[in-house]
C-alpha positions as CSV (number, residue, x, y, z in Angstrom):
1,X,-25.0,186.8,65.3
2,X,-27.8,189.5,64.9
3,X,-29.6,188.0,67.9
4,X,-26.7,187.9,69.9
5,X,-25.6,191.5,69.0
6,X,-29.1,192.9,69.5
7,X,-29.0,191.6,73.1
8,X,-26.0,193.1,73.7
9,X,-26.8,196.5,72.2
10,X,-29.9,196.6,74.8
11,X,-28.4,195.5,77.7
12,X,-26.1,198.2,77.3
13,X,-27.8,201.5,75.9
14,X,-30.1,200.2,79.1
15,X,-27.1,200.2,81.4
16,X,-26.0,203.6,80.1
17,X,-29.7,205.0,79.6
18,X,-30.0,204.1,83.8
19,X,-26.9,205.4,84.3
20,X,-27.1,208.8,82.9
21,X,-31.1,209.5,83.7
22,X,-31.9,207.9,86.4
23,X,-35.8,208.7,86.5
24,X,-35.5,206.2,83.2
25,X,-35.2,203.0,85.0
26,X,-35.3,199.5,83.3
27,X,-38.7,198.7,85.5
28,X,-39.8,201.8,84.2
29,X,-39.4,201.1,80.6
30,X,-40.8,199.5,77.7
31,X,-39.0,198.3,75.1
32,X,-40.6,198.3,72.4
33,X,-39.7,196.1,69.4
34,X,-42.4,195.8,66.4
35,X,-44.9,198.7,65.5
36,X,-48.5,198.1,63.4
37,X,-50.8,201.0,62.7
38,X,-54.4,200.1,61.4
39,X,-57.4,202.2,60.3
40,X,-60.1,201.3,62.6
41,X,-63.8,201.6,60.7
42,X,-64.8,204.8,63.0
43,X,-61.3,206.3,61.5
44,X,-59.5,205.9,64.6
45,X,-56.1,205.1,64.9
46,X,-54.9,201.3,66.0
47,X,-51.4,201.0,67.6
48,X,-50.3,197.5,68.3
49,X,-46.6,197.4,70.1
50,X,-44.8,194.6,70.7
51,X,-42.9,194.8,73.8
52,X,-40.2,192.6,74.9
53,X,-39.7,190.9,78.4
54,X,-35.7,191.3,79.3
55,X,-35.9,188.7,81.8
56,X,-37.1,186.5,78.9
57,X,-34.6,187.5,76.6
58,X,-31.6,184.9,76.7
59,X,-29.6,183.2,74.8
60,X,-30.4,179.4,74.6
61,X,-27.0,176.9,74.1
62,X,-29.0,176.5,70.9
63,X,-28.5,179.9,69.6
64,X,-32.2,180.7,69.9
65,X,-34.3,182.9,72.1
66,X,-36.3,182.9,74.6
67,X,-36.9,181.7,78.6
68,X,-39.4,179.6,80.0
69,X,-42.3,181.7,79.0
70,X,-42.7,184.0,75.9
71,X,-40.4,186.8,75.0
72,X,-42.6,189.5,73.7
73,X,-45.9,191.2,74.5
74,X,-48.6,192.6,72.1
75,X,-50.4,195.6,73.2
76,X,-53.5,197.3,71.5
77,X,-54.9,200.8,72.1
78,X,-56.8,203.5,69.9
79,X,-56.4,207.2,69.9
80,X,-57.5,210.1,67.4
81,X,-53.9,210.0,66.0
82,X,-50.9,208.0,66.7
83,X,-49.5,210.2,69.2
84,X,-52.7,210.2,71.1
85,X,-52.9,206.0,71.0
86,X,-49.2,206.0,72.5
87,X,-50.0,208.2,75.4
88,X,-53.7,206.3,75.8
89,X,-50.8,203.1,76.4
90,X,-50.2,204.5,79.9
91,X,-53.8,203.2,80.5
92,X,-53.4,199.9,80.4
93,X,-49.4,199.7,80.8
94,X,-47.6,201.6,83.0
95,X,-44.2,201.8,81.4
96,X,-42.9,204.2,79.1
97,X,-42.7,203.1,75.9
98,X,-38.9,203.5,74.5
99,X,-38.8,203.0,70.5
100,X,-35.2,203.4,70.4
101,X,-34.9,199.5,69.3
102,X,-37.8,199.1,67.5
103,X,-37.4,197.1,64.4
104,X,-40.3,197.1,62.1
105,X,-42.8,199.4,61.3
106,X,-46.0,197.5,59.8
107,X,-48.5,199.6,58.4
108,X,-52.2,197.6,57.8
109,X,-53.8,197.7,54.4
110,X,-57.2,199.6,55.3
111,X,-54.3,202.6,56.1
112,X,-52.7,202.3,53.5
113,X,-55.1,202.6,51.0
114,X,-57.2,205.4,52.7
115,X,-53.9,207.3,53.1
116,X,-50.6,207.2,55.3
117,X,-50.2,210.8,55.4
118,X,-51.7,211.8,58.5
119,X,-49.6,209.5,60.7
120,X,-46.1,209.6,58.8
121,X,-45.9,213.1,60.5
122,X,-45.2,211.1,64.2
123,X,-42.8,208.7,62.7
124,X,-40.8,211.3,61.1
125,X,-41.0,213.8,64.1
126,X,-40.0,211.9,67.3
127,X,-36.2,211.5,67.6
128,X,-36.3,208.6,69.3
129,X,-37.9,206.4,66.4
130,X,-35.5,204.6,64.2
131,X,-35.2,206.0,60.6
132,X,-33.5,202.9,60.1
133,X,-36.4,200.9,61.2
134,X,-37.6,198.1,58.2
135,X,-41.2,199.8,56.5
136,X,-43.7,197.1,56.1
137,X,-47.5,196.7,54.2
138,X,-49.8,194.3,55.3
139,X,-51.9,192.6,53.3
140,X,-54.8,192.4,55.7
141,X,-54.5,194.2,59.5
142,X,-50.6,195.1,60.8
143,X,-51.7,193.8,64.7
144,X,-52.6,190.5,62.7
145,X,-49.2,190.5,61.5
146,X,-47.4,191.0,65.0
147,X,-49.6,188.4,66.8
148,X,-48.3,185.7,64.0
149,X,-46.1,183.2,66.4
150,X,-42.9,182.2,65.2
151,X,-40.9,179.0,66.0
152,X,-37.8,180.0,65.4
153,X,-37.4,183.7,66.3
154,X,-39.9,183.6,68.9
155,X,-40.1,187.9,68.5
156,X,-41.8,188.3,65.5
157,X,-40.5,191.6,64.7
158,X,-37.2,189.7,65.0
159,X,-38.1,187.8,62.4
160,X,-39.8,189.8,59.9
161,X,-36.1,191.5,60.5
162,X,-34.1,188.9,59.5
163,X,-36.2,188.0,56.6
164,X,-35.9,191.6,55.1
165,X,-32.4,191.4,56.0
166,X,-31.8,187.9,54.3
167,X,-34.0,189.4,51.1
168,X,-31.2,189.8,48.4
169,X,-30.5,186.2,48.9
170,X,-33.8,185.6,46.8
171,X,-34.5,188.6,45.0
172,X,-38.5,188.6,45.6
173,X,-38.6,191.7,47.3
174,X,-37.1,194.5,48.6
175,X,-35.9,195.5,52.2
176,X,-37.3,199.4,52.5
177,X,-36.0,201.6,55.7
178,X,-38.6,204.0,56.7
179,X,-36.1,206.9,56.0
180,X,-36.0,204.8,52.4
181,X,-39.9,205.7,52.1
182,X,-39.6,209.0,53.3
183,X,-37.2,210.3,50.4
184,X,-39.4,208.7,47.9
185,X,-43.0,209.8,49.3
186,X,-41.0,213.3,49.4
187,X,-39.9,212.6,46.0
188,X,-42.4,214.8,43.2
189,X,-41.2,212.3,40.3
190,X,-41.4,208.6,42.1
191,X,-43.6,206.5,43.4
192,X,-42.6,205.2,46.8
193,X,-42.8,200.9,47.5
194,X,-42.5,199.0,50.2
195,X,-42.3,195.1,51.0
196,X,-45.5,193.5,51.7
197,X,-46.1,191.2,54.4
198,X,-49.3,188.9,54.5
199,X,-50.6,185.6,56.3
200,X,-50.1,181.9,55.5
201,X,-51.5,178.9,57.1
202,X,-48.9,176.3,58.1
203,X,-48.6,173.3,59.5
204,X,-50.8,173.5,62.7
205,X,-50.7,177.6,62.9
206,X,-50.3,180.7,60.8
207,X,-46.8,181.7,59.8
208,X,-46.3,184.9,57.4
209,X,-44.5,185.5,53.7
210,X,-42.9,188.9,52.6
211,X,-42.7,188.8,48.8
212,X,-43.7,191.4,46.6
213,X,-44.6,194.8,46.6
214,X,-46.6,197.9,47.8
215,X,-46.9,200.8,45.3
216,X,-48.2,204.2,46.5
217,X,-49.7,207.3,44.3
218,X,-49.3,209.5,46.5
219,X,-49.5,208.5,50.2
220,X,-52.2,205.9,49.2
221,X,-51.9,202.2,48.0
222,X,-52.4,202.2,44.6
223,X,-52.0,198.3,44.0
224,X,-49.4,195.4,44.2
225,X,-46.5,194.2,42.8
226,X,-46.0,190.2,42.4
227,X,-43.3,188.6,42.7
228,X,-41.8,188.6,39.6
229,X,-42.8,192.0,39.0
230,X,-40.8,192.8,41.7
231,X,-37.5,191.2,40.4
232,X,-38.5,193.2,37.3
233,X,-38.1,196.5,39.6
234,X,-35.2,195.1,41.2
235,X,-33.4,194.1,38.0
236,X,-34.1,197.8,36.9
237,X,-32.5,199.5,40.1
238,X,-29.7,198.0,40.1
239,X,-30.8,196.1,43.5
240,X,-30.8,192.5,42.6
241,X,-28.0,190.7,44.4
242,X,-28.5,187.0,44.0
243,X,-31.4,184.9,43.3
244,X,-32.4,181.9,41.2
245,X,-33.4,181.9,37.7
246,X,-35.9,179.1,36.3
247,X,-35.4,178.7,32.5
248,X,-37.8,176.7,30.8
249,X,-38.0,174.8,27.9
250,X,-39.4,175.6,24.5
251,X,-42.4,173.4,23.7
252,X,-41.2,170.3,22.1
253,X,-37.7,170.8,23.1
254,X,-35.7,167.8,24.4
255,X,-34.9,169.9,27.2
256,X,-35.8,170.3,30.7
257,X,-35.9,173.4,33.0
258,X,-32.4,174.4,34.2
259,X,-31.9,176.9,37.4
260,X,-29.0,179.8,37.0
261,X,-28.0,181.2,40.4
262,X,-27.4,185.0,39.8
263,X,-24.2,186.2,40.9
264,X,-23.6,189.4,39.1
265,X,-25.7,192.3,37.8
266,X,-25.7,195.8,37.1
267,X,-28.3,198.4,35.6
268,X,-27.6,201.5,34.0
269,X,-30.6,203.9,33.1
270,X,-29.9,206.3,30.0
271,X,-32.4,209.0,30.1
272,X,-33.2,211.3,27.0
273,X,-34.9,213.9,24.9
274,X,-36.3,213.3,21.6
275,X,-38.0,216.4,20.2
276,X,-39.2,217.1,23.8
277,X,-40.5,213.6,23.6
278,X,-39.1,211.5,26.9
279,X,-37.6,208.1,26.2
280,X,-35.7,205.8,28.1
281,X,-33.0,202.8,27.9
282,X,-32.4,200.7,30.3
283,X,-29.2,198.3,30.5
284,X,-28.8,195.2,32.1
285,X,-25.5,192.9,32.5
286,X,-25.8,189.9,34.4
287,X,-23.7,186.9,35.2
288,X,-25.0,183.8,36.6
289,X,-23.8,179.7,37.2
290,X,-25.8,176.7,36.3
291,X,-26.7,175.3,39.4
292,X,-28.8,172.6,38.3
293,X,-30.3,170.3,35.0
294,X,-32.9,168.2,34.8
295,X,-32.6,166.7,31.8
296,X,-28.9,166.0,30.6
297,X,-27.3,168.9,28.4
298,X,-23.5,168.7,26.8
299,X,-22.3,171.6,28.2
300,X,-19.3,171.6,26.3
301,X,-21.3,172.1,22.9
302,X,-20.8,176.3,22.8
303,X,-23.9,176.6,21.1
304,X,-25.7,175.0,24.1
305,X,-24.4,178.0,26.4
306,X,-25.1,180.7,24.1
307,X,-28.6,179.4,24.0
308,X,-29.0,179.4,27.8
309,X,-27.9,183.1,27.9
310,X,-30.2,183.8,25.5
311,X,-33.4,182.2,27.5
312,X,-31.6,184.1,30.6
313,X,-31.9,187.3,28.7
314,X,-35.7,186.9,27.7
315,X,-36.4,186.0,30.8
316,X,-35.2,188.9,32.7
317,X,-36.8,191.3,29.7
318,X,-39.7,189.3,30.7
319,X,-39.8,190.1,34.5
320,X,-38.8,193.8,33.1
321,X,-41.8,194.4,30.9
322,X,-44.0,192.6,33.5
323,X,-42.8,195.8,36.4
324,X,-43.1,198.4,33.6
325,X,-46.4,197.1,32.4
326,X,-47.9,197.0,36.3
327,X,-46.2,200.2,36.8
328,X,-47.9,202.1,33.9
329,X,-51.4,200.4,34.2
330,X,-51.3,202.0,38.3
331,X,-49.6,205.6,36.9
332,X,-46.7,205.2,39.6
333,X,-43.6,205.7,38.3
334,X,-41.6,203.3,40.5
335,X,-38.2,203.2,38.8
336,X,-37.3,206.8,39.2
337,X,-37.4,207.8,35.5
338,X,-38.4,211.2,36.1
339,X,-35.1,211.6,38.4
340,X,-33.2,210.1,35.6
341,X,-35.2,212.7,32.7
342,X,-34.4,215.6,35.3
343,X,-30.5,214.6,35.5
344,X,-30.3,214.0,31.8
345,X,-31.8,217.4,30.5
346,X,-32.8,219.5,33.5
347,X,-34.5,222.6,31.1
348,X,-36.6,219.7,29.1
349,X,-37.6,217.7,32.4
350,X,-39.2,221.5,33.9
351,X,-41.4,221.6,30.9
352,X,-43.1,217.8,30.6
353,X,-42.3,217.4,35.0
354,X,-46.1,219.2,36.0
355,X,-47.4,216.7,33.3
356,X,-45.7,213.6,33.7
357,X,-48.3,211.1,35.4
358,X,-50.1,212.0,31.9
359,X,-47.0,211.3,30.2
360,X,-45.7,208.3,32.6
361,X,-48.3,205.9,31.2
362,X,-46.8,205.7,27.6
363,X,-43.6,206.2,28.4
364,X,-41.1,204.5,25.7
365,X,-39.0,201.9,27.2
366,X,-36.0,199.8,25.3
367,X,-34.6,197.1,27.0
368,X,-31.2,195.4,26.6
369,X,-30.0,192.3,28.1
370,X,-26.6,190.8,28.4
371,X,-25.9,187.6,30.1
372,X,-23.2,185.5,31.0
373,X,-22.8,181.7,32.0
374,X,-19.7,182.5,34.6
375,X,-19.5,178.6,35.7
376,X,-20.9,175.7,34.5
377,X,-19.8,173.3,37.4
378,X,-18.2,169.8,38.2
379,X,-20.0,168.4,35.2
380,X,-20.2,169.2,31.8
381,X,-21.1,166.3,30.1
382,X,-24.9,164.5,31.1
383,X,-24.5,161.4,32.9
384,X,-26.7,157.9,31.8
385,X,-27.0,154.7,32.2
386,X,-25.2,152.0,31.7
């Protein structure tokens, strides 16, 4: 459906963009659909655009898409700043490049870790860009990341897309608009993240994996989050909307690892002041089914499913302490506890807020867990042999 839509929605903002202004013909255009911005080792500016081809654009009976030949171009240039590499573009393409349907913005590591601040000022400043536009981090160059073919999609800013889009399904990392960014960077009390995108080899060619995340001090990249350090974050925003939980056995149990599918949860943040000393609680409830055992359990045995939520409730303190631990150890206060100390006691918060990446790092932190098993299944008693 999103592929079909999306072809739709160009066809016609093209048909009314020719038919208002007609110096902005389709032939004149370029469409661009994916945007990567590395630091290149003289300290120029990289802009890699990837372009689409309309007349390659269609709809296969299969649902995919793509013509004969490929659907998307890459294109490279340098310039002193961003808005100088997008006017060099006329160089060596002579279409204007329209960013009204651009999808993805990738920014490459070398950037991020020198500093994003000089070229957020284009993104934020041309009208035309898409504040709704997914924010991505490489983990190595952002035109490396474009060029990465994809069988499926056959656009790879399509499918970076969809993956963001399809993210709460798994709960590994966290789809981050660029106007999400912008209100954090802007943000004196939080640490801005965004999902990070990297490289994998697959079978015969390179394919790409966005888990985890990028944390920023500042507008530079202060370190990484993990995977399960980022389900510790999500679990903490309130953000994570499914996913599956692994619960292992104790050592020596008879016991094997059982996977909950989360259904439910909700976070609630409780900020206060305790002799001008910040603490905070955070809340979790979550509900979850058994989706699958690999060893036999009788689930009708009550004591069985109050142990379960209890190993589902130290895990996700677990995945908690993990973010909180990564969080403190790179001074970035990710979960917006300094938003939370403001809102709780405004006249405290203005006397510890000029302080607070010295105070950030030993923050107090409780941490309650409730869980739930909401459904067990078809089966409830193990199955053997006869």
């Amino acid at each position: 459906m999103f592929k079909k839509s999306l072809l739709i929605t160009l066809i016609l903002s093209l048909l009314w963009i020719t038919g208002c202004w007609s110096t902005r013909e389709l032939d004149r255009l370029a469409i661009v659909l994916g945007t990567g911005v590395d630091l290149e080792k003289d300290g120029q500016v990289k802009l890699s655009l990837q372009i689409v081809k309309p007349a390659e654009m269609k709809v296969s009976p299969e649902g995919g898409i793509g013509g004969p030949g490929k659907p998307a171009l890459l294109l490279s240039h340098q310039g002193q700043t961003v808005f100088d590499a997008v006017r060099s573009f006329i160089a060596i393409n002579s279409r204007r490049m329209l960013f009204s349907h651009n999808q993805v913005v990738i920014f490459g590591e070398s950037l991020a870790k020198h500093g994003i601040g000089p070229v957020l000022d284009f993104f934020e400043r041309d009208p035309e860009l898409r504040e709704e536009a997914f924010l991505l981090i490489a983990q190595g160059e952002a035109q490396d990341i474009l060029a990465v073919p994809d069988g499926l999609e056959k656009v790879s800013a399509l499918a970076f897309h969809n993956a963001l889009s399809a993210s709460d399904f798994l709960s590994k990392s966290m789809k981050v608009t660029f106007n999400d960014f912008i209100l954090a960077y802007n943000n004196k009390a939080s640490a801005a993240v965004a999902p990070r995108i990297e490289l994998v080899k697959g079978e015969g060619e390179q394919s790409f994996r966005i888990d985890g995340m990028a944390v920023f001090r500042k507008d530079k990249l202060a370190g990484w989050l993990t995977e399960r350090e980022t389900r510790g974050l999500l679990w903490v925003m309130g953000k994570v909307k499914s996913g599956i939980l692994v619960l292992q056995d104790d050592p020596g149990g008879q016991d094997g690892p059982i996977s909950m599918e989360i259904i439910k949860a909700k976070s609630k943040i409780k900020a206060d002041f305790e002799e001008g000393k910040p603490s905070i609680t955070v809340e979790i409830e979550e509900e979850s089914n058994i989706g699958e055992e690999t060893k036999p359990i009788d689930l009708t045995i009550p004591e069985k499913i109050k142990e379960i939520e209890q190993k589902q409730a130290a895990l996700i303190t677990n995945e908690i302490e993990a973010a909180l631990h990564k969080a403190q150890i790179l001074n970035a206060d990710i979960f917006r506890f300094g938003e939370e100390l403001h809102r709780a006691d405004p006249k405290a918060w203005s006397e510890i807020k000029d302080r607070w990446e010295e105070e950030f790092p030993d923050l107090e932190v409780q941490i309650k867990v409730i869980t739930k098993v909401h459904h067990i299944g078809e089966k409830t008693k193990p199955s053997a042999p006869k």
